[in-house]
C-alpha positions as MATLAB code, in Angstrom:
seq = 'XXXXXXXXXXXXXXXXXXXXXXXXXXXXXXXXXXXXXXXXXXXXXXXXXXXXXXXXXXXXXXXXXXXXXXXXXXXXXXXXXXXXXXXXXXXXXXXXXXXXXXXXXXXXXXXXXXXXXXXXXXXXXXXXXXXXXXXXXXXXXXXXXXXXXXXXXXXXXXXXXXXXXXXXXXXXXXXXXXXX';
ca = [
      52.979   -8.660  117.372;
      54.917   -5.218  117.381;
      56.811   -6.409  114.374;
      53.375   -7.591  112.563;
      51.839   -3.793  113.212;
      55.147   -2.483  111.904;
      54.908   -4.666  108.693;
      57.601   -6.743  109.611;
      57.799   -9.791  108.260;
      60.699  -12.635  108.282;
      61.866  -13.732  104.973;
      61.391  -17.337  103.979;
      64.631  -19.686  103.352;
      65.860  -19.980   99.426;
      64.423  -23.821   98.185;
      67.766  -25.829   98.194;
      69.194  -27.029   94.384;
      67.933  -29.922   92.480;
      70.809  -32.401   92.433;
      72.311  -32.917   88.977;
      71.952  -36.683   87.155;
      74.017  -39.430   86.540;
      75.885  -39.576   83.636;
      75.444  -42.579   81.057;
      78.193  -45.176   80.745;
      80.642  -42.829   78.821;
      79.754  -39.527   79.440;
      80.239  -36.588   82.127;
      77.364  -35.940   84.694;
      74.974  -33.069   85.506;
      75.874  -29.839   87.357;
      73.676  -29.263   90.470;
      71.272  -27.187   91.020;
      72.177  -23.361   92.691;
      70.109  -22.604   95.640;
      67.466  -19.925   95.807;
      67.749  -16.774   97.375;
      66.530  -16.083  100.510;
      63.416  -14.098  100.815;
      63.414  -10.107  101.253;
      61.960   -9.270  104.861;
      62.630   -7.654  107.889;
      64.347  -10.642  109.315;
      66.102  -11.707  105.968;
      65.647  -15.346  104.694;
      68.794  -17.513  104.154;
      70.116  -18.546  101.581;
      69.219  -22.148   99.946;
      71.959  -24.817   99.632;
      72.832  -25.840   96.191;
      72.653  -29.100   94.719;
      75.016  -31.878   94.601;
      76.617  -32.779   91.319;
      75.943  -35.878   89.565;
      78.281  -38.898   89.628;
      79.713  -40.204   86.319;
      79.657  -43.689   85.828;
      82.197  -45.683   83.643;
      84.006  -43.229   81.845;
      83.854  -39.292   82.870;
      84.074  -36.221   84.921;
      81.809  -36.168   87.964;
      79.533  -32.861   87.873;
      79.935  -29.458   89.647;
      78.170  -28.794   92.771;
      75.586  -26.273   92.434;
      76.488  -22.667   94.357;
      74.701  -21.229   97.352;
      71.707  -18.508   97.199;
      72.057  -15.412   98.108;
      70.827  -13.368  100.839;
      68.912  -10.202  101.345;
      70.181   -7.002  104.018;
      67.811   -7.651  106.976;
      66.005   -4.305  108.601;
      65.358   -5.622  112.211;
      67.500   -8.083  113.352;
      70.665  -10.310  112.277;
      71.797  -11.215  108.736;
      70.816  -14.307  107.362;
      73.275  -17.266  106.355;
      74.235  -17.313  103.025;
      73.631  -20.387  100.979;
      76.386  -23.281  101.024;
      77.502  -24.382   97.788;
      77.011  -28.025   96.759;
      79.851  -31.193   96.962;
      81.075  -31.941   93.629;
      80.309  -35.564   92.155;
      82.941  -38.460   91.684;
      84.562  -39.295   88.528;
      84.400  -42.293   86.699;
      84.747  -46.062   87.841;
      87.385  -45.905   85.691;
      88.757  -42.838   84.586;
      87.245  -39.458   85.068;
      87.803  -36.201   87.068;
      85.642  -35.202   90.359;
      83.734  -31.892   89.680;
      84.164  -28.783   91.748;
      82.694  -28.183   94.365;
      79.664  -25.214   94.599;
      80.369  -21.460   96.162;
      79.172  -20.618   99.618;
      77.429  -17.132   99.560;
      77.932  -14.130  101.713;
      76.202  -13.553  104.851;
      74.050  -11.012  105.115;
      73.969   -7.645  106.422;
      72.484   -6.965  110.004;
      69.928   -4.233  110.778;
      71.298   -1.225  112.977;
      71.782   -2.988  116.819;
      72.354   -6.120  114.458;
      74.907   -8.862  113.993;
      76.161   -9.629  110.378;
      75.012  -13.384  109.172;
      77.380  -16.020  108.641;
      78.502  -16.814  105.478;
      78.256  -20.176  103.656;
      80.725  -22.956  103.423;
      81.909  -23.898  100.282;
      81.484  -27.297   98.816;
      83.681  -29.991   98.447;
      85.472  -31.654   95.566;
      84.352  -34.635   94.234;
      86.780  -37.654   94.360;
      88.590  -39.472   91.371;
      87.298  -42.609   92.112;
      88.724  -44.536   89.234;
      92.185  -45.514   87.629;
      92.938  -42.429   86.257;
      91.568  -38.605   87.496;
      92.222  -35.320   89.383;
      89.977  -34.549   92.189;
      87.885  -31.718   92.031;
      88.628  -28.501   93.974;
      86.827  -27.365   96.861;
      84.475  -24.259   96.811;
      85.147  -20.954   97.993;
      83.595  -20.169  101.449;
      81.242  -16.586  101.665;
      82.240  -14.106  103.846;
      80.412  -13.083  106.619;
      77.820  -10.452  106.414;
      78.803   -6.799  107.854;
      77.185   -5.871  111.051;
      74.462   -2.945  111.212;
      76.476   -1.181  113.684;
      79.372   -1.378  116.435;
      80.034   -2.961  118.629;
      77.820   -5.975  116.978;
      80.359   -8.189  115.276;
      80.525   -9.033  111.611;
      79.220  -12.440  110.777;
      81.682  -15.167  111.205;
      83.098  -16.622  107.484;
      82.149  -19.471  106.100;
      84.612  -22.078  105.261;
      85.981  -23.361  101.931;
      85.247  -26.814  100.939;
      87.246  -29.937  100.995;
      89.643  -31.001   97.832;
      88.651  -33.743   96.208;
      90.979  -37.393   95.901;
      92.523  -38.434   93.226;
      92.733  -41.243   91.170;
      94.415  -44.683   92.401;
      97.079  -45.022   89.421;
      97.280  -41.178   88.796;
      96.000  -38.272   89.347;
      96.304  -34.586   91.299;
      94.080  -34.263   94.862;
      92.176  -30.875   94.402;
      92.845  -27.789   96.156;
      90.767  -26.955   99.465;
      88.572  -23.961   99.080;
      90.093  -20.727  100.259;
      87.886  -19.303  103.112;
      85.511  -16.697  102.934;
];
């Protein structure tokens, strides 16, 4: 009630990405969707998730997971979470590459007397599911958000996302995401 007087409000969560489509029977698949930012407010709004990419069917490279949404400096009370990014989709049944995954966004900042908000995990690589294919590399993790003031801790970081497998005859794993 204090907060409503004071026009505080709490920012609503980013909408999460669309995932992206399938690809034909020769042909690489979609990219997912990023995820909205989360809204403005005096509690800030987290990020949305992205979107998963699209799996390729016969023949091609899986899709790229969509990155996280972004987040807002709060001005009474903690950070919000920054978005995580999306998993990458699998290659092709029989050759293709796994997509990347998405990018997990940094936390926000705290309000004075505030923690900072965690940042997002990164997404991971999509798989070489076929003959022939390098996995996809994980996503970056987001750092965590700075704090509004000592001694409130910075938001923890968020973590990168998984390398992708690769393919049964040949092909390169992807790298893990590097931390935020």
């Amino acid at each position: 009630m204090e907060m409503e007087r004071n026009g505080g409000r709490a920012g609503g969560t980013g909408g999460g990405g669309g995932g992206g489509g399938m690809g034909g029977l020769i042909g690489n698949a979609g990219t997912g969707g990023d995820g909205g930012s989360g809204g403005p407010g005096s509690i800030a709004g987290s990020g949305g998730n992205g979107g998963s990419g699209g799996n390729a069917k016969l023949l091609g490279s899986g899709g790229a997971g969509g990155n996280g949404g972004f987040v807002s400096p709060a001005t009474i009370g903690p950070g919000g979470i920054g978005g995580s990014g999306g998993a990458g989709g699998h290659g092709g049944a029989l050759v293709g590459n796994g997509g990347i995954g998405g990018l997990g966004r940094p936390g926000g900042a705290g309000a004075v007397n505030f923690p900072g908000g965690p940042g997002g995990n990164g997404g991971a690589g999509g798989n070489a599911v076929g003959l022939i294919g390098n996995g996809g590399n994980g996503g970056a993790g987001g750092s965590g958000g700075p704090a509004g003031s000592l001694p409130h801790p910075d938001g923890k970081d968020g973590a990168g996302g998984a390398g992708g497998t690769g393919g049964v005859l040949f092909g390169i794993p992807g790298a893990p995401g590097p931390n935020g």
